[in-house]
Gaussian input, Z-matrix of N, CA and C with variables (Angstrom, degrees):
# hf/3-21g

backbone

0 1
 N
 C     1     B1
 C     2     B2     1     A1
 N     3     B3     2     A2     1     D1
 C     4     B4     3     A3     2     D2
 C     5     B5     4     A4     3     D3
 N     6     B6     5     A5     4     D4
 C     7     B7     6     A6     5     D5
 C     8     B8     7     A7     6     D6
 N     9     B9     8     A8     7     D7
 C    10    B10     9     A9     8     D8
 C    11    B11    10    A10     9     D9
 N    12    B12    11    A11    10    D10
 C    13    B13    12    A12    11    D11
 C    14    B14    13    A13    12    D12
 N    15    B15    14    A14    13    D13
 C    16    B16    15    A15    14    D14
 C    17    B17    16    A16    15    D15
 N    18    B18    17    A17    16    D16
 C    19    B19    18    A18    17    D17
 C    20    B20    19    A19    18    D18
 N    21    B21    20    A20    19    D19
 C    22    B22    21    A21    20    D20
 C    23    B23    22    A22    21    D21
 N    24    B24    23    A23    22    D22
 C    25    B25    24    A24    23    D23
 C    26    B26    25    A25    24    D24
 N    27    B27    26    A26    25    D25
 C    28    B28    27    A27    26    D26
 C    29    B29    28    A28    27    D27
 N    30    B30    29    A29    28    D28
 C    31    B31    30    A30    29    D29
 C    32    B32    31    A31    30    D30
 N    33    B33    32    A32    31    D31
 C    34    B34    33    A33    32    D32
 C    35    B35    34    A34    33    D33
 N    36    B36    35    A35    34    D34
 C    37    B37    36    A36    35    D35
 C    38    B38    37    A37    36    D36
 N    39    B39    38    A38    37    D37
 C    40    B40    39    A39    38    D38
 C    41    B41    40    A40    39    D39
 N    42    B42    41    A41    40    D40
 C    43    B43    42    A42    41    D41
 C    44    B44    43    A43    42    D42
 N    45    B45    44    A44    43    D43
 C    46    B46    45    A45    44    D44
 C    47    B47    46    A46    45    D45
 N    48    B48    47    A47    46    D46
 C    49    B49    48    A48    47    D47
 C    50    B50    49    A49    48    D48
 N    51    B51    50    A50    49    D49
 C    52    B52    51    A51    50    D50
 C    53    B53    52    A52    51    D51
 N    54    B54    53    A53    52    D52
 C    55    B55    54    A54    53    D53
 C    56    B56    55    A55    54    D54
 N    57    B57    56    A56    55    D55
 C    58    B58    57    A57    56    D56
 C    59    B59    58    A58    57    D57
 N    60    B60    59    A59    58    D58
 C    61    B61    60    A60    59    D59
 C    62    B62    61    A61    60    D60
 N    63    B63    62    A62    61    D61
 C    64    B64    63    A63    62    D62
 C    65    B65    64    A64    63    D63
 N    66    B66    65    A65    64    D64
 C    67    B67    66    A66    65    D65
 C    68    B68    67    A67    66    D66
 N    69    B69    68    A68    67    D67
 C    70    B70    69    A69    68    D68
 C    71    B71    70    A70    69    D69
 N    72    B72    71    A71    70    D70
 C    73    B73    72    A72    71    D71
 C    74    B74    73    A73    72    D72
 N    75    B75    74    A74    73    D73
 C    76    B76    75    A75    74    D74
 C    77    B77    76    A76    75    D75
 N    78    B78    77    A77    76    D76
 C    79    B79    78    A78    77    D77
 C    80    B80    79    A79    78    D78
 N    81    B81    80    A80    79    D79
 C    82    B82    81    A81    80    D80
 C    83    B83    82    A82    81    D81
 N    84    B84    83    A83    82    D82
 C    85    B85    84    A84    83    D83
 C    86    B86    85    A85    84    D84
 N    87    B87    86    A86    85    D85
 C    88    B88    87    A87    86    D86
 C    89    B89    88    A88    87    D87
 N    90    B90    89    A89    88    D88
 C    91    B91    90    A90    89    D89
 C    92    B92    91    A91    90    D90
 N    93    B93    92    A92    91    D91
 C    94    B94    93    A93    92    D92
 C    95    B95    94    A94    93    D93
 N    96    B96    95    A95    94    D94
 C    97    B97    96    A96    95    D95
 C    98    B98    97    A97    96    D96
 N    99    B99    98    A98    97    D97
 C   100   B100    99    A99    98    D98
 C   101   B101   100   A100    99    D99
 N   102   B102   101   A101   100   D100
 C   103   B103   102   A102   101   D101
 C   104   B104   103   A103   102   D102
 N   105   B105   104   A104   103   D103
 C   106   B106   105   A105   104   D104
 C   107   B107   106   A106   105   D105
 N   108   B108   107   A107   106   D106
 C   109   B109   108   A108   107   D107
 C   110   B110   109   A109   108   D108
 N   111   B111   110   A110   109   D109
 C   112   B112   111   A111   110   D110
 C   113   B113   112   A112   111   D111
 N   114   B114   113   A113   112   D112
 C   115   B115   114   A114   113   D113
 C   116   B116   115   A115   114   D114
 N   117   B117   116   A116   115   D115
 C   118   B118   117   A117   116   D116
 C   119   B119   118   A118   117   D117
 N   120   B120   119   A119   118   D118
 C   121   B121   120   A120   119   D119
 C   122   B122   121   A121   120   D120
 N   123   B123   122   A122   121   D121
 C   124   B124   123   A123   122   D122
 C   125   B125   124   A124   123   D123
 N   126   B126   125   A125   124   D124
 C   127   B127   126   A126   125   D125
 C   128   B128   127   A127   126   D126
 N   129   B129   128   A128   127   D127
 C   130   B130   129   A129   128   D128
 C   131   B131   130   A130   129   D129
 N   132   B132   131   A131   130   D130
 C   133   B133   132   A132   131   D131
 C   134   B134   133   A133   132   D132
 N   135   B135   134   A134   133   D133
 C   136   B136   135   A135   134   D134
 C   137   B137   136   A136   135   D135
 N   138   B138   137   A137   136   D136
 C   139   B139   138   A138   137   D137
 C   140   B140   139   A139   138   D138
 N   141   B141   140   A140   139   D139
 C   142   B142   141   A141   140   D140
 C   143   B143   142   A142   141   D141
 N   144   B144   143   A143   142   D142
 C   145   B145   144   A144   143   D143
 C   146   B146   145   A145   144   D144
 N   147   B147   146   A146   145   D145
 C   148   B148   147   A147   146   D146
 C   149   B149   148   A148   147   D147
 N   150   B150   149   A149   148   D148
 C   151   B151   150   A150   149   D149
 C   152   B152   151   A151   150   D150
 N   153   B153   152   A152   151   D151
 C   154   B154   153   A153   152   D152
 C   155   B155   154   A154   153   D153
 N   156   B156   155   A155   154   D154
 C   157   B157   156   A156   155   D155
 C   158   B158   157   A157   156   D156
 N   159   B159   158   A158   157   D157
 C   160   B160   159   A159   158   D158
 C   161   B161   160   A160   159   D159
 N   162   B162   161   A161   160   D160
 C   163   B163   162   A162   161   D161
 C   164   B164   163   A163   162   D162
 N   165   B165   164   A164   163   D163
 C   166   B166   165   A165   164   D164
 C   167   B167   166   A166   165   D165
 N   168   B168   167   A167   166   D166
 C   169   B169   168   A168   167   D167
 C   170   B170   169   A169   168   D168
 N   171   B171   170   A170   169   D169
 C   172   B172   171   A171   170   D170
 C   173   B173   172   A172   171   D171
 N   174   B174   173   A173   172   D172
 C   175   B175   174   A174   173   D173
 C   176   B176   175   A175   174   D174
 N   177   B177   176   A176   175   D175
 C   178   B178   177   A177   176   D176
 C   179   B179   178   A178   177   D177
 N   180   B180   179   A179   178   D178
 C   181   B181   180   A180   179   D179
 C   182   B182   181   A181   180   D180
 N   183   B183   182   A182   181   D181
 C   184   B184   183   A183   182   D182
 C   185   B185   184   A184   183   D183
 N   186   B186   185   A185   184   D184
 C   187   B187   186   A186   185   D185
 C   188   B188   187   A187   186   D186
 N   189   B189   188   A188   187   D187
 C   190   B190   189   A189   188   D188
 C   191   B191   190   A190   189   D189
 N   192   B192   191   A191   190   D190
 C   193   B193   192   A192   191   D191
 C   194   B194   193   A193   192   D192
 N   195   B195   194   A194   193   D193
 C   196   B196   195   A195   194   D194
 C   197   B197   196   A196   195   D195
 N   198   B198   197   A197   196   D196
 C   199   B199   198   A198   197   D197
 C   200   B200   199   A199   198   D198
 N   201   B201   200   A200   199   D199
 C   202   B202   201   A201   200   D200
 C   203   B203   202   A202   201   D201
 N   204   B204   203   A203   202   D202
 C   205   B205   204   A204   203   D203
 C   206   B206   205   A205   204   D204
 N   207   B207   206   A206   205   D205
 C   208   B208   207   A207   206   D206
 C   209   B209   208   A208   207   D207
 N   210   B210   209   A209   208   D208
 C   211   B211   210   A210   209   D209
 C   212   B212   211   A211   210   D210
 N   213   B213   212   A212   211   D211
 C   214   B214   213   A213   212   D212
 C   215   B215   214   A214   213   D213
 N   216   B216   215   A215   214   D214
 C   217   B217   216   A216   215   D215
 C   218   B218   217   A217   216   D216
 N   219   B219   218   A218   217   D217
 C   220   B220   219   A219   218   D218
 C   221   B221   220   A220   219   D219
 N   222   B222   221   A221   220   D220
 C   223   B223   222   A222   221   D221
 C   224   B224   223   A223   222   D222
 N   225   B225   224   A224   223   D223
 C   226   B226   225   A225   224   D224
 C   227   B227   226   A226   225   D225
 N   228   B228   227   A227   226   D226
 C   229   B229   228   A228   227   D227
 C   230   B230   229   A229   228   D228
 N   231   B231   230   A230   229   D229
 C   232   B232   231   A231   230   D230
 C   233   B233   232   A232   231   D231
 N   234   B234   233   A233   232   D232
 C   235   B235   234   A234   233   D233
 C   236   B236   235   A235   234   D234
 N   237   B237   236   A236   235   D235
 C   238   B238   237   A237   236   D236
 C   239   B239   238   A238   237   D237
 N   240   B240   239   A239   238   D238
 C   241   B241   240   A240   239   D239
 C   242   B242   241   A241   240   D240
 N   243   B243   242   A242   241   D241
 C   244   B244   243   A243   242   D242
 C   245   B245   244   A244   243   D243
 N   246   B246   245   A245   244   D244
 C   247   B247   246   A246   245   D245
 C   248   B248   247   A247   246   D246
 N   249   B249   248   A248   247   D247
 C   250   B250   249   A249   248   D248
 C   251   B251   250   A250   249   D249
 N   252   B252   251   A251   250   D250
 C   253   B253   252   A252   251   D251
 C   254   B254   253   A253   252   D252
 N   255   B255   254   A254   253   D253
 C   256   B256   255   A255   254   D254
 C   257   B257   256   A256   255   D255
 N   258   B258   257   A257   256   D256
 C   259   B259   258   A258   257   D257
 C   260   B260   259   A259   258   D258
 N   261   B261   260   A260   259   D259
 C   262   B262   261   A261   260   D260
 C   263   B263   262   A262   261   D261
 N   264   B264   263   A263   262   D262
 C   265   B265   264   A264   263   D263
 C   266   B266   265   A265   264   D264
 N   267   B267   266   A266   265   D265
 C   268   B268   267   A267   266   D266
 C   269   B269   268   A268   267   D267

   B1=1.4464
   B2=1.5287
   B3=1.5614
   B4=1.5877
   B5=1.6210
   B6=1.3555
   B7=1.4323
   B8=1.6971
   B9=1.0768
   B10=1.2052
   B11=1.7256
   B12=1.1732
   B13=1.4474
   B14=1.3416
   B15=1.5986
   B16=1.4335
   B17=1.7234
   B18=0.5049
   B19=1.6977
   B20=1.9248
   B21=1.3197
   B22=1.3914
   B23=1.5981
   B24=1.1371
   B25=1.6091
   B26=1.7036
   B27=0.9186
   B28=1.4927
   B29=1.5163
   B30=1.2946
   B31=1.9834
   B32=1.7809
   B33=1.0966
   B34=1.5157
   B35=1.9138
   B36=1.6567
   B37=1.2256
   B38=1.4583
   B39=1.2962
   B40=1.7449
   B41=1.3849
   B42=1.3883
   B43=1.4334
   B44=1.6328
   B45=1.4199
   B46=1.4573
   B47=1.1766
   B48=2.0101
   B49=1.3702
   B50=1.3991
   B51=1.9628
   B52=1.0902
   B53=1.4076
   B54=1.5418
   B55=1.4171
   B56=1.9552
   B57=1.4330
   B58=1.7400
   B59=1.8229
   B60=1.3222
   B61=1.2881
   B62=1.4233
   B63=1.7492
   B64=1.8367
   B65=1.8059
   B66=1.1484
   B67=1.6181
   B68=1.8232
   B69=1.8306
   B70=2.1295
   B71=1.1880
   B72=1.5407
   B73=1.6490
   B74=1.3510
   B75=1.2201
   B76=1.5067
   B77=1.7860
   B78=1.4885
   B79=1.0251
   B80=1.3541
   B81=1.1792
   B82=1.3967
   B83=1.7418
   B84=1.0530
   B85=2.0405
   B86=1.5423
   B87=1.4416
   B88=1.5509
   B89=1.5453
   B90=1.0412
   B91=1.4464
   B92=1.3406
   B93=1.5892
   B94=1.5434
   B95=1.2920
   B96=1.6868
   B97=1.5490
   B98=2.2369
   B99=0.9481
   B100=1.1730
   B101=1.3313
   B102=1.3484
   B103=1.2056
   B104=1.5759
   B105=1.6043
   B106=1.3713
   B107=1.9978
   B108=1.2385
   B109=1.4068
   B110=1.7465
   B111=1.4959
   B112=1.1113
   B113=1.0521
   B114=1.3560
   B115=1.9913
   B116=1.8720
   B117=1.3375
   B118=1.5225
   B119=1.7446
   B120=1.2408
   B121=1.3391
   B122=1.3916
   B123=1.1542
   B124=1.6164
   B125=1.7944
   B126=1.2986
   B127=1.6317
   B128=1.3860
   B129=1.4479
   B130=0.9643
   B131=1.3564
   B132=1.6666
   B133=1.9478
   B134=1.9328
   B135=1.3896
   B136=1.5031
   B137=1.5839
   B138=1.5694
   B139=1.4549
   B140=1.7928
   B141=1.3987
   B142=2.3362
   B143=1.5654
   B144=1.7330
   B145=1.3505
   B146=1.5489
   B147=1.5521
   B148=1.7779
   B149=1.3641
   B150=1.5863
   B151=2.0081
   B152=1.0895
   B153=0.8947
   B154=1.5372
   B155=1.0684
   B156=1.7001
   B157=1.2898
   B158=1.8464
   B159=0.8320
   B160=1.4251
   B161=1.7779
   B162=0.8794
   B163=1.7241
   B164=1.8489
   B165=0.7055
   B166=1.9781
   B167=1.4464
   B168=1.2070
   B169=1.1763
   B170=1.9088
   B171=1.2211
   B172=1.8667
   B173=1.4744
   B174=1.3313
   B175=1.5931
   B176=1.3857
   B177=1.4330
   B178=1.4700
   B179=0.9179
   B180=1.5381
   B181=1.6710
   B182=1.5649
   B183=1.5341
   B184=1.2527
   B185=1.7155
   B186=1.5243
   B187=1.3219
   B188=1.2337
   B189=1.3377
   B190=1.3162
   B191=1.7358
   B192=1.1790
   B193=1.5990
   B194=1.7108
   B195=1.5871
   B196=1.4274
   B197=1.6513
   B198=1.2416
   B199=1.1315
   B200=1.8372
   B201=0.9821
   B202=1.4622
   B203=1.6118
   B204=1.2122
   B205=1.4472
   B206=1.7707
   B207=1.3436
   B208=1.4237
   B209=1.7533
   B210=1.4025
   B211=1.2793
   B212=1.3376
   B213=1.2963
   B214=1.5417
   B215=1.5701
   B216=1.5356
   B217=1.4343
   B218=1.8849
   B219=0.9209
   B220=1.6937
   B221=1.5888
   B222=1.1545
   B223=1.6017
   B224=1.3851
   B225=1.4448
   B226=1.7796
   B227=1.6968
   B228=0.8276
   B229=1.9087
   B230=1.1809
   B231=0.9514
   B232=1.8993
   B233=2.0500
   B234=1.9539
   B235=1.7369
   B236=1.3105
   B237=1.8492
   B238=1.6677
   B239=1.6665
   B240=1.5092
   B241=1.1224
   B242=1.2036
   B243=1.5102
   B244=1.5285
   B245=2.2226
   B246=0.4857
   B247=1.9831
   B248=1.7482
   B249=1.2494
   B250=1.7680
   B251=1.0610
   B252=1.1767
   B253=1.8887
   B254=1.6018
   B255=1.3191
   B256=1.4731
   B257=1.4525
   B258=1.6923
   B259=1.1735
   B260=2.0433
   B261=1.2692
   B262=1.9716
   B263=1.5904
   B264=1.0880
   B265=1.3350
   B266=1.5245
   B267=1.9689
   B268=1.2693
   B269=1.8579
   A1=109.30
   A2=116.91
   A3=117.82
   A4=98.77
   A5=117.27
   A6=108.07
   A7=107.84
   A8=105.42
   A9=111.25
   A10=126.15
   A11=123.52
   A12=118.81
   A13=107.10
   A14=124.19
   A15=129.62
   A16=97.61
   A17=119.45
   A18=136.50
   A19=96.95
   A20=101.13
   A21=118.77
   A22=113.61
   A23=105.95
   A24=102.56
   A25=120.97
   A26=92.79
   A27=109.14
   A28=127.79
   A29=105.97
   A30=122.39
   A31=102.80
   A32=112.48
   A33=130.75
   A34=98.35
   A35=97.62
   A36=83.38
   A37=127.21
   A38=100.62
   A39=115.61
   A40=111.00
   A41=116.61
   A42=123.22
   A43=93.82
   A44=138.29
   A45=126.98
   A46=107.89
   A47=102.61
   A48=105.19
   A49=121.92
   A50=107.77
   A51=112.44
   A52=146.42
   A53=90.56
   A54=96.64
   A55=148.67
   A56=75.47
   A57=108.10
   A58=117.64
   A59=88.89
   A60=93.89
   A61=137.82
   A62=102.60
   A63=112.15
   A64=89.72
   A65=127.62
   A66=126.61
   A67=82.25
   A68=104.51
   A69=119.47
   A70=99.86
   A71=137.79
   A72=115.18
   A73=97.66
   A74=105.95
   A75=124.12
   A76=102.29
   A77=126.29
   A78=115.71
   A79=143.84
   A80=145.76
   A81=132.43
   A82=101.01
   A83=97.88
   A84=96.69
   A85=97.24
   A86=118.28
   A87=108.61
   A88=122.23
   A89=118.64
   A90=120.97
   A91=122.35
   A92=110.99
   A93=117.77
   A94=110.28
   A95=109.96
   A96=114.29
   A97=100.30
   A98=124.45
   A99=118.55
   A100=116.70
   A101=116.77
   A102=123.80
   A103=124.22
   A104=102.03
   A105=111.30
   A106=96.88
   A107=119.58
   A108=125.16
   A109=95.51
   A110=111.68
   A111=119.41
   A112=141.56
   A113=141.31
   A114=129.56
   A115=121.26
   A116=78.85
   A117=93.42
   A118=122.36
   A119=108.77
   A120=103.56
   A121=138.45
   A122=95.14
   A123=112.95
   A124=114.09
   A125=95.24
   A126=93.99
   A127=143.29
   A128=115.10
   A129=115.23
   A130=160.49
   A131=89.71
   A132=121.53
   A133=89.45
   A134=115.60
   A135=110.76
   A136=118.17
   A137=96.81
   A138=96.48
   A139=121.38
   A140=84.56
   A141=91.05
   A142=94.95
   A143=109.19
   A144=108.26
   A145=106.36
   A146=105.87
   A147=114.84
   A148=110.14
   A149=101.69
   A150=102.35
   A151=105.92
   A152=136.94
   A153=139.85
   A154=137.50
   A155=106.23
   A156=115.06
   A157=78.77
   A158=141.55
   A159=145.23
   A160=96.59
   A161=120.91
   A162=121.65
   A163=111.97
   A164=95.80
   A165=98.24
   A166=110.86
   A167=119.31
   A168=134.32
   A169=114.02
   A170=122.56
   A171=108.26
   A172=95.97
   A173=112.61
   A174=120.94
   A175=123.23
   A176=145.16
   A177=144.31
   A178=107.58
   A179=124.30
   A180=128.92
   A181=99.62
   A182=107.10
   A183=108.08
   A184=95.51
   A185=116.65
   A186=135.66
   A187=141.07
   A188=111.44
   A189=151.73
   A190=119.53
   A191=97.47
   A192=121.99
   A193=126.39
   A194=104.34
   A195=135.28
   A196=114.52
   A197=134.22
   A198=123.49
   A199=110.86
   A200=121.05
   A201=104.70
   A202=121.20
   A203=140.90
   A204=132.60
   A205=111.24
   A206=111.13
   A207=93.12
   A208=106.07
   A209=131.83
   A210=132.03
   A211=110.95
   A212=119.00
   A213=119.17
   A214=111.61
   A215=117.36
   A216=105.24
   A217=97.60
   A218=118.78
   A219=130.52
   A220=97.62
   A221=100.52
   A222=131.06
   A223=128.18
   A224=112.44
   A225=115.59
   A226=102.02
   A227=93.84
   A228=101.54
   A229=125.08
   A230=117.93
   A231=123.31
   A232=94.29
   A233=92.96
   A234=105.93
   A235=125.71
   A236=86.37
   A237=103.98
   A238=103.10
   A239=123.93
   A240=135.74
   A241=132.08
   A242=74.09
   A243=105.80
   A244=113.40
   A245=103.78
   A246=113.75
   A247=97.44
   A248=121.10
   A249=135.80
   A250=75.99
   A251=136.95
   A252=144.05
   A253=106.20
   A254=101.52
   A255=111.79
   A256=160.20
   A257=95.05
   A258=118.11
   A259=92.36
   A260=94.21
   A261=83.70
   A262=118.69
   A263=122.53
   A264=113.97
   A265=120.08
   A266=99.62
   A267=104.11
   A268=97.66
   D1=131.98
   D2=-170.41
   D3=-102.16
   D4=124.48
   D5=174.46
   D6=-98.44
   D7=143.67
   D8=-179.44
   D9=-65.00
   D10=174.36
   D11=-154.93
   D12=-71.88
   D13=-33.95
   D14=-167.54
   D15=-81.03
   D16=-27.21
   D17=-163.75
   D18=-68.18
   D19=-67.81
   D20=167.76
   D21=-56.56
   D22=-57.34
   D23=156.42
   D24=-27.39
   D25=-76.96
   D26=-171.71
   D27=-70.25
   D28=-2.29
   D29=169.46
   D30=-101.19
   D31=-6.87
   D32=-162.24
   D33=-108.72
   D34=-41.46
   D35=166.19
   D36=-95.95
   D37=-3.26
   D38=161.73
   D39=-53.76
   D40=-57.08
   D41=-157.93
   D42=-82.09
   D43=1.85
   D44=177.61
   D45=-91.62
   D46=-42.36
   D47=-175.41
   D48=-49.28
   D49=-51.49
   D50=169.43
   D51=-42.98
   D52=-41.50
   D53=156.93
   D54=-56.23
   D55=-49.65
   D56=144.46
   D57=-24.08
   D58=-83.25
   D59=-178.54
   D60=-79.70
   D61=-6.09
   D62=-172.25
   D63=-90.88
   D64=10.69
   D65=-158.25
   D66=-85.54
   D67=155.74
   D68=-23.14
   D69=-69.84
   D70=26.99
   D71=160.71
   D72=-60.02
   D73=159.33
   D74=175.41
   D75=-123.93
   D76=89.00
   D77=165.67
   D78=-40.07
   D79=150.48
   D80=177.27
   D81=-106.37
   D82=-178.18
   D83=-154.26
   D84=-76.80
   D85=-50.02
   D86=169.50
   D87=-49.07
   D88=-33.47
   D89=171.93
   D90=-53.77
   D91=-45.45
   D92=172.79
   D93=-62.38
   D94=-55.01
   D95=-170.18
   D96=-54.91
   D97=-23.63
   D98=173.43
   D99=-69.12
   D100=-67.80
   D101=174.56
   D102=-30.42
   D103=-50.41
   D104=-167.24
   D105=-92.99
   D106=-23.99
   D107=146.93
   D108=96.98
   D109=36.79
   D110=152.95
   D111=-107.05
   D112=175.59
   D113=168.93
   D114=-67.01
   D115=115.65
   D116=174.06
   D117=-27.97
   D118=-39.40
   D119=154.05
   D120=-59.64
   D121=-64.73
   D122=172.60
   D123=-45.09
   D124=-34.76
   D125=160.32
   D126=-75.75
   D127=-42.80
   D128=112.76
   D129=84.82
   D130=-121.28
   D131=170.44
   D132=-92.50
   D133=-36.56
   D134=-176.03
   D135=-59.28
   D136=-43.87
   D137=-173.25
   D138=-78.05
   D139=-32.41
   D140=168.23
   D141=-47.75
   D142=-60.05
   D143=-143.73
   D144=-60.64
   D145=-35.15
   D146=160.51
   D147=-31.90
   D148=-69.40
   D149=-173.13
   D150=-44.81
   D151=-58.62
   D152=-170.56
   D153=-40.91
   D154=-25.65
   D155=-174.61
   D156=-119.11
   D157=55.07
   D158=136.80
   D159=69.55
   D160=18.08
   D161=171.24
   D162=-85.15
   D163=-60.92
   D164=176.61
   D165=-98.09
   D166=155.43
   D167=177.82
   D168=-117.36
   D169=116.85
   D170=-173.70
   D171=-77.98
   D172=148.85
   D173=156.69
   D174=-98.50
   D175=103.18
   D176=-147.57
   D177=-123.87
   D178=26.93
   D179=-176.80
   D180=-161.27
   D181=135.91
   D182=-171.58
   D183=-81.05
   D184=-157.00
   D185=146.47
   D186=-8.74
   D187=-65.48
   D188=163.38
   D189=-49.80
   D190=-28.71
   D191=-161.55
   D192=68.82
   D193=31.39
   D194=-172.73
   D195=-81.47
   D196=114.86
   D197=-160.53
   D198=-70.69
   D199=142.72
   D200=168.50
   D201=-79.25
   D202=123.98
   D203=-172.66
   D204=-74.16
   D205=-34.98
   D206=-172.68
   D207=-128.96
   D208=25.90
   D209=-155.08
   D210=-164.96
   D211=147.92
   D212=-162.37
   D213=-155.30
   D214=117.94
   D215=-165.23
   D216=-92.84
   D217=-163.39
   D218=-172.29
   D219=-154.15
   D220=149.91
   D221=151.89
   D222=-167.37
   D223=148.70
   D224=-158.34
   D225=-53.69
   D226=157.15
   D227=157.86
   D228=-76.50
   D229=159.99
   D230=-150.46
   D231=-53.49
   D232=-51.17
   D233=-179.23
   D234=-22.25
   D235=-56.49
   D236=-160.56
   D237=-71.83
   D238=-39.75
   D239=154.97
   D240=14.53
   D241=-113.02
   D242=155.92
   D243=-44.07
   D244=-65.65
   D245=172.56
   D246=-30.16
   D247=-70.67
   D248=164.83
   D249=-36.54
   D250=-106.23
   D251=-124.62
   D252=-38.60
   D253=-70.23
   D254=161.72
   D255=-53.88
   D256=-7.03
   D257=174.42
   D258=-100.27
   D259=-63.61
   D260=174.49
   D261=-39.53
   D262=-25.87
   D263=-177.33
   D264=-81.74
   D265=-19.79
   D266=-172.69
   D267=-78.01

């Protein structure tokens, strides 16, 4: 099934909002795919395709500075941040 561009848009801006607002939690990718109440995969391909365009950043090391082997949390980049911050205030 091909979803259309706004569609993708708009699960993309789900997963920013979320991000947005779980801060400084740093979600892990199943967490989003819950929240937003989709397949862990399918989420995913959304959130790389996020990194990519320089909006999220993955975190691949806990606390410790320990790599994680199978799991990866996210949070926006300082940019996108800041952009949220300022639009909530408006």
């Amino acid at each position: 099934m091909q979803l259309s561009q706004s569609k993708k848009d708009k699960i993309a801006e789900q997963i920013l909002s979320f991000l947005y607002y779980s801060f400084p939690k740093q979600p892990f990718t199943a967490e989003i795919a819950r929240e937003i109440a989709r397949d862990e995969e399918f989420i995913k391909r959304f959130l790389f395709q996020l990194k990519e365009k320089g909006l999220i950043i993955p975190i691949k090391k806990n606390k410790n500075g320990e790599i994680f082997t199978r799991r990866i949390k996210w949070r926006l980049t300082n940019k996108v941040y800041n952009i949220y911050s300022k639009k909530s205030k408006e």
